[in-house]
C-alpha positions in Angstrom: 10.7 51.0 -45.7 8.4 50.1 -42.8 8.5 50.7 -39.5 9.5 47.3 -38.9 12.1 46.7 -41.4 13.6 50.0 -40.3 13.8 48.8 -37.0 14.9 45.7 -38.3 17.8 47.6 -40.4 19.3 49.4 -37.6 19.4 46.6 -35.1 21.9 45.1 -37.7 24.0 48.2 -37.8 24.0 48.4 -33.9 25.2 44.6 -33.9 27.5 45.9 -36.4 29.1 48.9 -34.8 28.7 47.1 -31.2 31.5 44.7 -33.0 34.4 47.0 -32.4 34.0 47.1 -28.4 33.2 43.4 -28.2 36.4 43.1 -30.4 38.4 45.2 -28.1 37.1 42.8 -25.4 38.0 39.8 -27.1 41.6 41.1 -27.8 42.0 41.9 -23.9 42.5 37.9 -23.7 43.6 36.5 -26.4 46.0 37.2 -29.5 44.4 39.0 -32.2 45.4 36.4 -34.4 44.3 33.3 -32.5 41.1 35.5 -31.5 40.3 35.0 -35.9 41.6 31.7 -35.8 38.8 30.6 -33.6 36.3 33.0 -34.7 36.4 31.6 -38.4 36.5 28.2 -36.7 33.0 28.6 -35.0 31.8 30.4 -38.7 32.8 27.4 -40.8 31.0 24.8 -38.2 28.1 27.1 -38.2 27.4 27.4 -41.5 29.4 25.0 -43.9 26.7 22.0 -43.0 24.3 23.8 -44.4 25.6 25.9 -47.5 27.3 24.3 -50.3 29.5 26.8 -53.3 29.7 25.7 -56.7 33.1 23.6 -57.5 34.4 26.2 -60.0 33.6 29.1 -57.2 36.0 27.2 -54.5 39.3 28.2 -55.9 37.9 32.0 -56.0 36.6 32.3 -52.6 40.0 30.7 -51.6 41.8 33.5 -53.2 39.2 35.3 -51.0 40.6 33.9 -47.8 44.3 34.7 -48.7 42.8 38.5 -49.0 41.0 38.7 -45.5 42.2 35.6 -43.8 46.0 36.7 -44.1 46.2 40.2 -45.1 42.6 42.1 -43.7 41.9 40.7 -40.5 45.4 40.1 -38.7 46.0 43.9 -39.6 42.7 45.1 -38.4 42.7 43.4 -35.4 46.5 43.8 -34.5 45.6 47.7 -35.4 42.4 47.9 -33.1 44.4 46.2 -30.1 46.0 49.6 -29.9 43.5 52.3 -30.7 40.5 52.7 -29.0 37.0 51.4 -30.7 35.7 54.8 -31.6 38.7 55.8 -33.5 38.8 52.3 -35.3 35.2 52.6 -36.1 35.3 55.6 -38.2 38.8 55.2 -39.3 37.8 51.4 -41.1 35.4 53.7 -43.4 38.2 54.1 -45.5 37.2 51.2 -47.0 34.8 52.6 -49.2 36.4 55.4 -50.9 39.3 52.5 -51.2 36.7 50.6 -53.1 35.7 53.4 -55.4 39.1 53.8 -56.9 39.6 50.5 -57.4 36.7 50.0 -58.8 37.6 52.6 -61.2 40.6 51.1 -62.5 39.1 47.6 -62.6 36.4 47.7 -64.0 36.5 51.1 -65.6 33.9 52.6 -63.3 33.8 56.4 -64.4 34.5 58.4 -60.8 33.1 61.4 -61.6 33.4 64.8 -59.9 30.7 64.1 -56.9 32.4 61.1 -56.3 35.9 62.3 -55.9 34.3 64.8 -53.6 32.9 62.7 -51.4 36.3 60.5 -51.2 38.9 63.9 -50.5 36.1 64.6 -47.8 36.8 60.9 -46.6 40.4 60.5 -46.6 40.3 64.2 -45.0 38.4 63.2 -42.4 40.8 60.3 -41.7 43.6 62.9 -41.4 42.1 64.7 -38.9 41.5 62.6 -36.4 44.9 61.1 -37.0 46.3 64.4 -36.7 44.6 63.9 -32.9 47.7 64.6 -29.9 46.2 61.7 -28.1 47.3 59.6 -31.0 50.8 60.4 -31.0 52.0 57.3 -30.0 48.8 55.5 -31.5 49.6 56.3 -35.5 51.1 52.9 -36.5 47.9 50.9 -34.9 45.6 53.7 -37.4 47.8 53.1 -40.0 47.4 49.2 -39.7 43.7 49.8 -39.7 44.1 51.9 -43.0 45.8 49.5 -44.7 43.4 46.6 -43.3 40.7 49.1 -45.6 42.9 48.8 -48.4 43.0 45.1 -48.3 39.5 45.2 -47.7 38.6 47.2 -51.1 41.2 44.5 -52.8 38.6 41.9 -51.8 35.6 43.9 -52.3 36.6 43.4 -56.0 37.4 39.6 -55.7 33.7 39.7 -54.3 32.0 40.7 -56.9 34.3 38.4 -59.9 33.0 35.7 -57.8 29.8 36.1 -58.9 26.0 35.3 -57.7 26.8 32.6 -55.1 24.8 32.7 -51.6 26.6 35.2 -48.8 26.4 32.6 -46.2 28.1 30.0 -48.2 30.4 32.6 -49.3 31.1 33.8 -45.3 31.2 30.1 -44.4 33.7 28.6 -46.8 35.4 31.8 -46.7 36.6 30.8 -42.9 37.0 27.4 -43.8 40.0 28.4 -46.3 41.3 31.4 -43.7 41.4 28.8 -40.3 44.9 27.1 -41.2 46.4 30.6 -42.7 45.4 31.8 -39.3 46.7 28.8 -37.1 49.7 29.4 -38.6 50.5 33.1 -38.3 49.4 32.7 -34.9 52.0 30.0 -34.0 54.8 31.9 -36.0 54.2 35.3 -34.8 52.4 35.3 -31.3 52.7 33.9 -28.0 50.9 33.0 -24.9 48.0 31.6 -27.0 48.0 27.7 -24.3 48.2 31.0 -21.5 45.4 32.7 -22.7 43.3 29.8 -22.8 43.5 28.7 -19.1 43.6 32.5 -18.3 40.2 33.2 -20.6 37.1 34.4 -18.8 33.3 34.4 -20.2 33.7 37.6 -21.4 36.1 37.1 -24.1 34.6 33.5 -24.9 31.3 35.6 -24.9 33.0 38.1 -27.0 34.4 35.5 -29.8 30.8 34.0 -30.2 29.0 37.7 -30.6 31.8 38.2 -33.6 30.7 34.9 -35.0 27.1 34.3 -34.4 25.8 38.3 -33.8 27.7 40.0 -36.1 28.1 36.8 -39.1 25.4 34.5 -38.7 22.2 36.6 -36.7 23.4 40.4 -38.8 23.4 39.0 -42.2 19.9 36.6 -41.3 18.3 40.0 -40.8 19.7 42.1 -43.6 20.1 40.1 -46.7 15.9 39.9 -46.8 16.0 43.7 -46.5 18.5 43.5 -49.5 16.7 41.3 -51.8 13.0 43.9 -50.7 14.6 46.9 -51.2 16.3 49.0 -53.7 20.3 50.0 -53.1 19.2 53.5 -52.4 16.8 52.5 -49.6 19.2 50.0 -47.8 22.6 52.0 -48.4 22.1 55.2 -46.3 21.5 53.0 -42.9 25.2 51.5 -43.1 26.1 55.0 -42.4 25.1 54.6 -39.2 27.6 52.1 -38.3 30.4 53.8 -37.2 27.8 56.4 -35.5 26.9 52.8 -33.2 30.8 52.1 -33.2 31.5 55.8 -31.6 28.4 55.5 -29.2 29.5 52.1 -27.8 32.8 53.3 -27.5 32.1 56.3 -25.2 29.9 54.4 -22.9 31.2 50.9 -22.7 34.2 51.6 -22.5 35.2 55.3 -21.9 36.5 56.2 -25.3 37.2 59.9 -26.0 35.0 62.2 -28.0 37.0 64.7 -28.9 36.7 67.9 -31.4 38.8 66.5 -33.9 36.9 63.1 -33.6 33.8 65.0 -34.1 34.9 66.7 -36.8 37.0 64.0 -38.6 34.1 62.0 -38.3 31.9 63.8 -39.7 33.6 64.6 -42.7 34.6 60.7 -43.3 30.6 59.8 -42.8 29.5 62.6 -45.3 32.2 61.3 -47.9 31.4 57.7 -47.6 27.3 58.9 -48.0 27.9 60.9 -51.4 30.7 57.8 -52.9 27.9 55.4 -51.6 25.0 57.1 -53.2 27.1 57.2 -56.4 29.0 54.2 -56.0 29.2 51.6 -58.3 28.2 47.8 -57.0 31.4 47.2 -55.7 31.0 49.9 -53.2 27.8 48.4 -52.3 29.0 45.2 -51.6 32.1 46.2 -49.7 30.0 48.8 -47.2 27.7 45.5 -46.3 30.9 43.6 -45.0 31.9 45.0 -42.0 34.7 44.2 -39.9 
């Protein structure tokens, strides 16, 4: 790569891994749920005008929305409103070794003995830092975030049965099918959402339009040319530094721990995810370049 699209590269994982603190912000207002709600909202007006899907893709990438619209993102974001960022961060890398075995069983990927290396080295790493004292009372919000991966590798799958159809339009319509299953599990399971609105500063409005525009619209603008230059191995490794940008933003925006077994645990779940990455079949791929 050159210096410029290196650059270019890691000021989309730093928007990326910024996303967790901004989240955390956002959820200091509003209800996770309504905070998705209204994020996917500004996506679809962003982007829908401009990106059509094929007719016979629509029914897919509504299938799509059931999977992170009603299942991914309320668990991820009801998780993250009570664990810090850095935690969440590495913890949401889960995802990939997730993928991996799916993919096996799916679509018959062969795992292979490198592979399953890399992903006991990742789920061990997520067991140490939930094995972390501080985290005592803590373990159901990582567990939601777990599962949140899980449902994350289930899409990473529906993904790639969608087929070649453009990411934008994919993101876009994506949100337009998840708005309503979000209105609704907002109204049915929180409150306050009228309260938060006349209560709501510039920070978490400012917050909602980073996840939208930053981390959906400006992110992807920048990376999918680097994707379409440059081989898998050239543009995989970088993602790794996402959760590295998660922890760092963490610590200093907003005072988050960095603790030995966060260290450590982190460590291990970074050097997992890099060998199932390096070895991963497209699936992988495609789920470590949708971030939360």
């Amino acid at each position: 790569m050159s210096l410029a699209h290196t650059l270019q590269a890691l000021v989309v994982m730093a928007l990326w891994g910024l996303n967790f603190v901004v989240a955390k912000w956002a959820l200091a207002e509003f209800p996770p749920l309504f905070v998705m709600f209204v994020r996917f909202a500004l996506v679809a007006v962003l982007i829908i005008p401009f990106f059509r899907v094929p007719r016979d893709k629509l029914w897919k990438i509504a299938l799509l929305s059931v999977t992170l619209g009603s299942i991914h993102f309320p668990m991820m974001f009801t998780g993250l409103q009570g664990i810090d960022a850095a935690t969440a961060s590495l913890a949401a890398q889960a995802q990939v070794p997730f993928s991996s075995l799916l993919a096996a069983v799916v679509f018959k990927d062969k795992l292979g003995w490198r592979r399953g290396i890399g992903m006991a080295a990742a789920f061990a790493g997520v067991a140490v830092i939930a094995g972390e004292p501080r985290l005592g009372d803590s373990l159901y919000s990582l567990l939601l975030i777990l599962a949140a991966s899980f449902a994350f590798a289930v899409a990473s799958v529906q993904m790639k049965l969608i087929g070649a159809v453009n990411g934008f339009a994919v993101n876009g319509w994506m949100a337009l099918f998840a708005m309503p299953q979000l209105l609704v599990l907002s109204l049915l399971l929180e409150q306050g959402q009228m309260e938060a609105l006349a209560n709501s500063t510039w920070v978490g409005w400012a917050s909602i339009v980073y996840m939208a525009v930053a981390v959906t619209i400006i992110a992807y603008g920048l990376w999918y040319p680097l994707l379409g230059r440059y081989s898998v191995n050239q543009t995989m490794p970088y993602l790794l530094t996402v959760p590295i940008f998660g922890v760092a933003s963490g610590a200093l925006l907003m005072g988050d721990p960095l603790t030995i077994n966060l260290a450590f645990g982190g460590l291990l779940t970074i050097g997992g995810v890099a060998v199932i990455v390096r070895r991963g079949p497209k699936a992988v791929n495609e789920t470590v370049t949708n971030p939360t």
